[in-house]
FITOR-496256 format. One record per residue (C-alpha): x, y, z. Coordinates in pm, 1 decimal. Example, Ala and Ser with C-alpha at 12.3 -4.5 7.8 and 13.67 -1.06 7.14 Angstrom:
2
(site (1230.0,-450.0,780.0))
(site (1367.0,-106.0,714.0))
END
This chain:
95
(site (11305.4,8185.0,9188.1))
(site (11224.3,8522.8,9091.2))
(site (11001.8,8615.8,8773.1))
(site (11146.5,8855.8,8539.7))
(site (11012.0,9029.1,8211.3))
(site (11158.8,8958.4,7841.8))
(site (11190.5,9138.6,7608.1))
(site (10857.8,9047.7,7451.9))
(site (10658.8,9262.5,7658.4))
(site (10432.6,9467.6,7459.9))
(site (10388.3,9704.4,7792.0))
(site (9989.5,9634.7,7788.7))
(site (10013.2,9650.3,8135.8))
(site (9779.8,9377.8,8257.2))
(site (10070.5,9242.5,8511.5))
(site (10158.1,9541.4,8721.2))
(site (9813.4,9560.9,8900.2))
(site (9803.5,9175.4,8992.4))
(site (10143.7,9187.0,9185.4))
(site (10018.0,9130.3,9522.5))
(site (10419.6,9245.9,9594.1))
(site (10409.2,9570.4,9439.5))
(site (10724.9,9377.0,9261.6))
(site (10610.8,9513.1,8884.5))
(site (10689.0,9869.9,8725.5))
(site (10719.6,10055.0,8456.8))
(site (11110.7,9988.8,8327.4))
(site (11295.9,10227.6,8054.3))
(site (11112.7,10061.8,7780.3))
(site (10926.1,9744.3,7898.1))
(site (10786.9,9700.9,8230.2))
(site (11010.6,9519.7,8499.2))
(site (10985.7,9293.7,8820.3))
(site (11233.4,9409.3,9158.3))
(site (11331.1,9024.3,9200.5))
(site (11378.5,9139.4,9616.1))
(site (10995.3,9222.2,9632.8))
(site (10906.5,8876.5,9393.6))
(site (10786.8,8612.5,9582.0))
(site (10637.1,8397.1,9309.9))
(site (10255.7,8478.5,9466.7))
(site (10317.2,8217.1,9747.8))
(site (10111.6,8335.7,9983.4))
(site (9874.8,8485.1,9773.6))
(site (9794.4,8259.7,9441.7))
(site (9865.8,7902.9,9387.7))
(site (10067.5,8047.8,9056.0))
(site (10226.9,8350.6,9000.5))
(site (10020.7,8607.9,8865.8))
(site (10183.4,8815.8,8611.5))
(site (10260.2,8515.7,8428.6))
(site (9883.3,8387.1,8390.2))
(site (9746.3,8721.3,8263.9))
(site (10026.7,8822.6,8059.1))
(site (9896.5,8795.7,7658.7))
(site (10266.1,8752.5,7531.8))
(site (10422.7,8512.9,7787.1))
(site (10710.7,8777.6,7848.3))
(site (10676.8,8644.7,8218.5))
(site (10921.2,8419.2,8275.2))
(site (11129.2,8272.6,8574.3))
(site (11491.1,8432.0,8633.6))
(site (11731.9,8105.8,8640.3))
(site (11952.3,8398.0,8758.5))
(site (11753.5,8449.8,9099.0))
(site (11674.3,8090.6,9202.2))
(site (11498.6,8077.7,9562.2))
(site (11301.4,7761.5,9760.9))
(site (10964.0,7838.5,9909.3))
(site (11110.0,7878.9,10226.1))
(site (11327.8,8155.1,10125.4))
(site (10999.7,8330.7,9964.8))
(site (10774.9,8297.5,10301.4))
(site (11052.5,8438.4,10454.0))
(site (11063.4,8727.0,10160.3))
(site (10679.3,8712.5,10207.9))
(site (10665.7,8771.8,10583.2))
(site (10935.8,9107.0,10577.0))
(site (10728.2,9216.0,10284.5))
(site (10355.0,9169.6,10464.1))
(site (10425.7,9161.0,10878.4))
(site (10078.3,9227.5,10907.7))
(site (9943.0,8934.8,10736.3))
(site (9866.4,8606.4,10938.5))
(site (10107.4,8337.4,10861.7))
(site (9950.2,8067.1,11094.2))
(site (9780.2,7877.9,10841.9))
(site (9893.2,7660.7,10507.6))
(site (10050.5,7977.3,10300.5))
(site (9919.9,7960.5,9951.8))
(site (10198.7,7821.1,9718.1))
(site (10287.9,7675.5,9383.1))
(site (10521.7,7435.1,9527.9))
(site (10190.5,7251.6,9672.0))
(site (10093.3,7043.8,9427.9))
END
């Protein structure tokens, strides 16, 4: 499942530089995520990082883009070929 951004944003910024996706920009008048770059963090944070550091809680999951971990490795691995997969991937669905 994709995050997206609400309304509530206050456009402080603090999300756009923790996207290890490059996912986050600057939208007409809030700041927005490209759900085909969001992976969640798996692979890099055990919880998705716009959503801990945003001060509002405008970071929210998109019921609209619902996706299994598998599908966001796979998202992961077209989006970072040069990382090294061969390991336990960091993920939120690890409990």
């Amino acid at each position: 499942m994709a995050y997206k951004i609400n309304s509530d944003c206050n456009n402080c910024g603090a999300c756009e530089p923790e996207c290890p996706n490059n996912a986050i920009s600057v939208g007409e008048n809030i700041f927005e995520i490209n759900p085909e770059l969001c992976t969640e963090c798996v692979g890099f944070h055990g919880k998705p990082q716009c959503a801990v550091v945003c001060p509002v809680d405008a970071c929210l999951t998109d019921e609209n883009q619902v996706e299994t971990e598998e599908v966001l490795i796979s998202k992961l691995k077209k989006i970072h070929p040069e990382k090294d997969y061969s390991g336990t991937i960091v993920s939120h669905f690890k409990k």
